[in-house]
N, C-alpha and C positions, 0 to 999 in steps of 0.2 A: 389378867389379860383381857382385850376390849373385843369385840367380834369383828372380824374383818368386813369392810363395806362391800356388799357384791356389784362385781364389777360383769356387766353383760359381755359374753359373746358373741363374736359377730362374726358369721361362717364368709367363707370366700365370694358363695353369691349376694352376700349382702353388702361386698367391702365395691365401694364404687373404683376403689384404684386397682383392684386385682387384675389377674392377666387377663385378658380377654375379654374386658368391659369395653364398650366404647369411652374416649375421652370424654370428658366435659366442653360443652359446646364453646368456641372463640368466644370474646368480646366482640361487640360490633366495631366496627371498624369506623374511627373519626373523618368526618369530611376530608380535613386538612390530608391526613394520610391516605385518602383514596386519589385526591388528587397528584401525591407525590411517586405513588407506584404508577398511575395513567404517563407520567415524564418519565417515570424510570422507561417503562416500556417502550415509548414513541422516541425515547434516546438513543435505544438500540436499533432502529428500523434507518435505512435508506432514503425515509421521506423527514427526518429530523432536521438534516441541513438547509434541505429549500423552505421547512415552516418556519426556520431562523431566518432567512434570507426575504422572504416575503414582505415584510414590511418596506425593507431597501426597496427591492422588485415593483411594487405597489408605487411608491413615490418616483423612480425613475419612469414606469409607462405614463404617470401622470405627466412630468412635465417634459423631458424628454421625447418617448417613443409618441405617443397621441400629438403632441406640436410636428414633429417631423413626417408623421405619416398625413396630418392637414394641408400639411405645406406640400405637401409630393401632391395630393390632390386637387390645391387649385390651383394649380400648375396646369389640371386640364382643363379646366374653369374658365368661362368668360365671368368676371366679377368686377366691374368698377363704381366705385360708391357715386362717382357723377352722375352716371346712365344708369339709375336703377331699374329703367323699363327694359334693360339687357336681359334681368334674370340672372341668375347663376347656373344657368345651364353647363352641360359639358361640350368641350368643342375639339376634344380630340387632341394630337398632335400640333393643335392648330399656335397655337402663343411659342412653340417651337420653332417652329416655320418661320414665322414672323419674326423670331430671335435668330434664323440664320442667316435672314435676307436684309438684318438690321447693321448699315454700318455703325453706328451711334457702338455695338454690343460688340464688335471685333476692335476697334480702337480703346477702349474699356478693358478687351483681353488683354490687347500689348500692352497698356499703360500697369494694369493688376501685375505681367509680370516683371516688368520693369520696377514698378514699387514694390515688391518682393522679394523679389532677388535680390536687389541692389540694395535694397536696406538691410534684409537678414544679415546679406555677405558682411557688410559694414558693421553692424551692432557686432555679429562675430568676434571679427579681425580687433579692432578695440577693446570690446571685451574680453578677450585671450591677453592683450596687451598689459590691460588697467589688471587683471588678475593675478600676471604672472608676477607684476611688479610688484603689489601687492604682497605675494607669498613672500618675497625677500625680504619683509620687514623692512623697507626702509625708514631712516628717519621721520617719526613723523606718522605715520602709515597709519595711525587711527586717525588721524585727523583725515588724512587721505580718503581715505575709505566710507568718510560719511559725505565727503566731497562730493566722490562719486558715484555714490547709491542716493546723492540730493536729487536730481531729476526723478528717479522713479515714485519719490515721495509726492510731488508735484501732481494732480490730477490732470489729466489729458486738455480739460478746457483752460485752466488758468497757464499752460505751457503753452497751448496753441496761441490763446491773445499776448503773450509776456513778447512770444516770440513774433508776432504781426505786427508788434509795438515797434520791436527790435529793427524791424525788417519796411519799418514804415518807407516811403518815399520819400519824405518831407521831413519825419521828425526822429528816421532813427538811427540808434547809435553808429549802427556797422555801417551805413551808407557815410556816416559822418569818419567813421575811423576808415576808410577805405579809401575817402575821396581825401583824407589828411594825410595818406601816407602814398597820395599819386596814384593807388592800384586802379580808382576808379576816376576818370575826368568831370562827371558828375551822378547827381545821384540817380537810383535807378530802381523803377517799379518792378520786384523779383516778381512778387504774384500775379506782374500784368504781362509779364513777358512769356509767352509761351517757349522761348526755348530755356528759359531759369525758372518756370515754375515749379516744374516734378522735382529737379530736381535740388530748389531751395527745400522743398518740403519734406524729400528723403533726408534731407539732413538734419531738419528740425525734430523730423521722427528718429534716427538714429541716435541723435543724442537723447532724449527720453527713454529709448530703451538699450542704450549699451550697459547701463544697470544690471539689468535683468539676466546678461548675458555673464556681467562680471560678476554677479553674487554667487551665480548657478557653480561657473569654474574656480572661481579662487578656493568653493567649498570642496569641489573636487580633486584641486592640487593640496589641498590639508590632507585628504586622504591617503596621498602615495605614502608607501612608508619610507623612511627619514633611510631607509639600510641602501637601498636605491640609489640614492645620492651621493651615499658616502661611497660606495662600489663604484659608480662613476666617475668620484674623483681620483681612487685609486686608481683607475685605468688612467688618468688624464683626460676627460672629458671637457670640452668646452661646454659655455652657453649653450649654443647653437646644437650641441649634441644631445644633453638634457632635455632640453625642447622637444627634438626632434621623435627621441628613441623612449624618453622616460614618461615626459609631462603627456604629450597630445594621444600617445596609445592609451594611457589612463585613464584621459577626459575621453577615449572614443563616448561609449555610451550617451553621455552626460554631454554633449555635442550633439545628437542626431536628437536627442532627447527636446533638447532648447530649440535647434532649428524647427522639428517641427511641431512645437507649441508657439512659435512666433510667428511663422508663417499662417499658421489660423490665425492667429491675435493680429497680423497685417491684413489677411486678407477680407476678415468679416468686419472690422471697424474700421467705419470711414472717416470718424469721427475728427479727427485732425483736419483732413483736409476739406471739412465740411466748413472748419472754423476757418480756415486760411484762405481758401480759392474756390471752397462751393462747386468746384470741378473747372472753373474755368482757367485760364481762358481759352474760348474755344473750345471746348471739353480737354485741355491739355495734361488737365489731373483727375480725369473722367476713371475709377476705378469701378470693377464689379460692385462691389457694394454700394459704394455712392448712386448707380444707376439705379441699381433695386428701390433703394430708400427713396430714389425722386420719381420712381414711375408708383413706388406705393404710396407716397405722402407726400407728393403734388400735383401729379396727373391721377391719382386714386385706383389706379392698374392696378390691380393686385394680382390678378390670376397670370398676366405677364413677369410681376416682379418674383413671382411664386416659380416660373418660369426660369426664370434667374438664377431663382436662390438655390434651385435644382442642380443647374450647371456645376454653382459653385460650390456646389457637397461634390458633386463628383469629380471633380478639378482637383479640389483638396484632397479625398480619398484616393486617385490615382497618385499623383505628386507625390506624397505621403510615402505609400506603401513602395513606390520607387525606390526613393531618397530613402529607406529604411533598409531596402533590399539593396540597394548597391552600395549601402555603408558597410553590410556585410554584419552587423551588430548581431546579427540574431544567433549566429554563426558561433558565438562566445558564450 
């Protein structure tokens, strides 16, 4: 037999895992993983939501909040780029004043609500119409429906000249179809006429935007669900019932919703009637914005137009929050 190899003992102070040793020290810890516990931790805090949100926040005060708070103050501003020996001083209440005691700026209000009103109500009313027909499938009804989402595709300049084509005194069609079928004895300058001006133009703008109004509702009459209808018929329900009790409670929301994104979209672009009647005649198609844009980019008034464009934040923000509260929407 061989002799056994001796094997050293090694008593409990010497054994590094025994009880009562300290561990062995960690590993260092990898960059990457120090950064993933710093997020673990700042995940669980009350300030993780707004360090997500920051970025949005950061780009919203850029172009948003710092433009609107510039424009609220050269509103108190004398600033005209003609008279630069003016300065751009502050002049107080003063470009207010001046905007109370301007009629040019209270004919402007009636005409703004006049194209407002009158046009929303009407894109509405059609749009509710072109919608509901729409949801019935009728024959046809895709071809339909690109019909009438054709206007919205159209950009605001090439509808506005298609339509001052249309609408020529000399050369166009509707004068020609009108005075063919007797309605008119001859033909007739709409945009020179101040009592057919606004309101050739609200038609030309309602038809561009009853689109708008039809794509928002026909999407919303997809939604009722199909059980509705069939409970309706079981009772005997007409048309007119449907309508009344099924379809428009539905669309509430999605109604106050379109009114008022259209009513900002009427009342800050003037752009239509920039191309059609430049405001005249006579200031007949004189709206808020038109005025702004002509006392900023033709009389070079800015701290006036700034003036303006003050009203017409709070004009909107009032109307708005009205027409939202006495829809009652929020209610639901």
């Amino acid at each position: 037999m061989g002799v056994a190899p001796h094997v050293p003992v090694r008593f409990p102070r010497d054994n590094p895992n025994a009880r009562g040793a300290p561990p062995p020290p960690a590993p260092p810890a990898r960059e990457g993983e120090k950064w993933r516990r710093a997020l673990s931790a700042w995940s669980d805090t009350r300030a993780w939501p707004w360090l997500l949100l920051a970025p949005a926040l950061l780009l919203v005060a850029a172009i948003v909040i710092y433009p609107s708070i510039s424009g609220v103050d050269l509103s108190f501003r004398q600033m005209r780029l003609n008279r630069l020996n003016l300065g751009t001083g502050y002049v107080g209440l003063r470009q207010y004043f001046l905007l109370i005691n301007d009629p040019v700026f209270w004919l402007s209000l009636k005409n703004t609500a006049i194209w407002v009103g009158v046009t929303a109500l009407l894109e509405l009313l059609l749009g509710l119409a072109a919608a509901v027909a729409l949801d019935m499938e009728p024959p046809g009804h895709r071809v339909i429906a690109v019909i009438v989402l054709l206007p919205w595709f159209l950009p605001i300049v090439v509808a506005g000249n298609i339509w001052a084509l249309m609408l020529d005194p000399r050369l166009g069609v509707i004068n020609a179809a009108l005075t063919g079928l007797g309605v008119l004895g001859s033909y007739k300058a709409w945009f020179a006429d101040p009592g057919w001006a606004l309101p050739a133009a609200i038609l030309v703008e309602a038809w561009h935007g009853v689109p708008f109004f039809a794509l928002l509702l026909l999407a919303g009459l997809k939604a009722v669900p199909q059980e509705l209808y069939e409970a309706a018929a079981v009772d005997g329900a007409r048309f007119h019932h449907r309508l009344l009790h099924i379809q428009l409670p539905s669309l509430r929301m999605i109604i106050v919703a379109a009114v008022v994104l259209r009513a900002i979209s009427l009342m800050n672009a003037p752009d239509l009637l920039l191309i059609l009647t430049g405001g005249g005649p006579g200031r007949a198609t004189e709206i808020l914005s038109l005025y702004a844009f002509q006392k900023a980019y033709r009389e070079f008034d800015f701290g006036y137009a700034g003036a303006l464009s003050v009203v017409m934040f709070v004009l909107l923000m009032v109307c708005s929050w009205l027409y939202v509260r006495h829809s009652a929407v929020l209610k639901d």
